[in-house]
Every structure is written in structure tokens, then in C-alpha cells.
N, C-alpha and C positions, 0 to 999 in steps of 0.2 A: 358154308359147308362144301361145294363143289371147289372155292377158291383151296382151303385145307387140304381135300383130295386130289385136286391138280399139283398142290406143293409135294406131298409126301409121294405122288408116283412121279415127278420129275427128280426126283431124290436119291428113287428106288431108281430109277434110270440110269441115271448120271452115274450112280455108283456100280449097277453093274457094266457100266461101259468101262468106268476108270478101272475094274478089276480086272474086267476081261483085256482089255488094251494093253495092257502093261504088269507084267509079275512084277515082284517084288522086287527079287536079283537085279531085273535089269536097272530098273531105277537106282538101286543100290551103287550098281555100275557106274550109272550116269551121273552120279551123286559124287563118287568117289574120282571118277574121270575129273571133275569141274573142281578139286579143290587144288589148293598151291603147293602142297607137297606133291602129289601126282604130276602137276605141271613141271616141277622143279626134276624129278625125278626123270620124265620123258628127255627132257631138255640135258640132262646130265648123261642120259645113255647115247643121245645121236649126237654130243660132244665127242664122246668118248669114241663110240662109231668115227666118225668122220674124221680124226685126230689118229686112228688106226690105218684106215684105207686111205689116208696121203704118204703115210707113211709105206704103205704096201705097195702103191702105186709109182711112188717113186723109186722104188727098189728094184720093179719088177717089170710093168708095163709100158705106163703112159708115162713117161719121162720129163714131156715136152708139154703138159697138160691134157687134163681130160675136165669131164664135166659130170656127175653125179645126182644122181634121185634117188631116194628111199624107195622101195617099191613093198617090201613087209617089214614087220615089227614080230619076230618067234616071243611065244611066251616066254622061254627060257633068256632073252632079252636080245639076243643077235637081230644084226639090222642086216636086212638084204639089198644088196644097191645095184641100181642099172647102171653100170661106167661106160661113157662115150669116149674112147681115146680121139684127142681131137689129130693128131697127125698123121694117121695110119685111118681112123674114121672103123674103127675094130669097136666091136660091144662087147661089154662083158658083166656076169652075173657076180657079184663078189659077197659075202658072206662075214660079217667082222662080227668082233663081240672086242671085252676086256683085254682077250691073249693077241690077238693080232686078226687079219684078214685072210680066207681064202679063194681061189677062184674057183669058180663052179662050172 
């Protein structure tokens, strides 16, 4: 009898821990984060990004090379990059998406 009443309130526990912990959404999130279209998909926009800002960079700035990091991800899918020109040693904030890159 006590062993049944210790199961059913570690039960009752356990699940309002797992309810309280975590809504749904986010799970959902993290669920949809973790499959290969979402992967394929991330992977195809920082292609796309970075296939952009060499090409804006060569036109415009760092000529001679630079060095780049993602720093955000906009909902709307633009990638924000921290660019080190390596010859001049200048930073710069640059902004790309599908149409091209701007600096900020």
C-alpha cells in the first residue's frame, strides 16, 4: 500500500515538474530545431550569407582579406557578421540576406 502511494505521488511529481519546466512550444521548437530539413535549411541560408558578403567585401572593403563570424540569425533570415579586415585591422557590422550585403 505505501509502495502504490510512493509510485503514484512520484508520478504526480515528476509530471508536474515536466509540465512546469517546459511548455509545449518550446519543446516543439527544440523538436523541429533537431530535424534535417531545419539543419539543411540553416546550412543553406549561412551558404547563401557568406557567398554574399565575399562578394560585398571584395567590392567594397577588405580586398586583401578579412575574417568573419556570424554574431545573429533575424527571423526574417538575414545573417549579421562581425568582419575583421585583416589589413587595415578595421571591424565592421555587415547585414546580408538573398539580395546582397550592407554595412551597418
Amino acid at each position: 500500500m505505501i509502495k502504490n502511494c510512493a509510485k503514484c505521488l512520484l508520478i504526480i511529481i515528476f509530471s508536474i515538474n515536466l509540465i512546469s519546466c517546459s511548455s509545449f512550444e518550446k519543446v516543439e521548437d527544440w523538436m523541429r530545431k533537431n530535424t534535417k530539413e531545419y539543419q539543411e535549411e540553416q546550412k543553406d541560408d549561412i551558404k547563401v550569407g557568406k557567398t554574399q558578403l565575399k562578394e560585398f567585401m571584395s567590392k567594397s572593403y577588405c580586398k586583401n582579406g578579412s575574417s568573419a563570424k556570424i554574431l545573429k540569425k533575424e527571423k526574417n533570415g538575414d545573417l549579421i557578421y562581425s568582419v575583421n579586415c585583416v589589413r587595415n585591422s578595421q571591424k565592421l557590422i555587415v547585414t546580408c540576406n538573398q539580395n546582397g550585403c550592407l554595412k551597418n
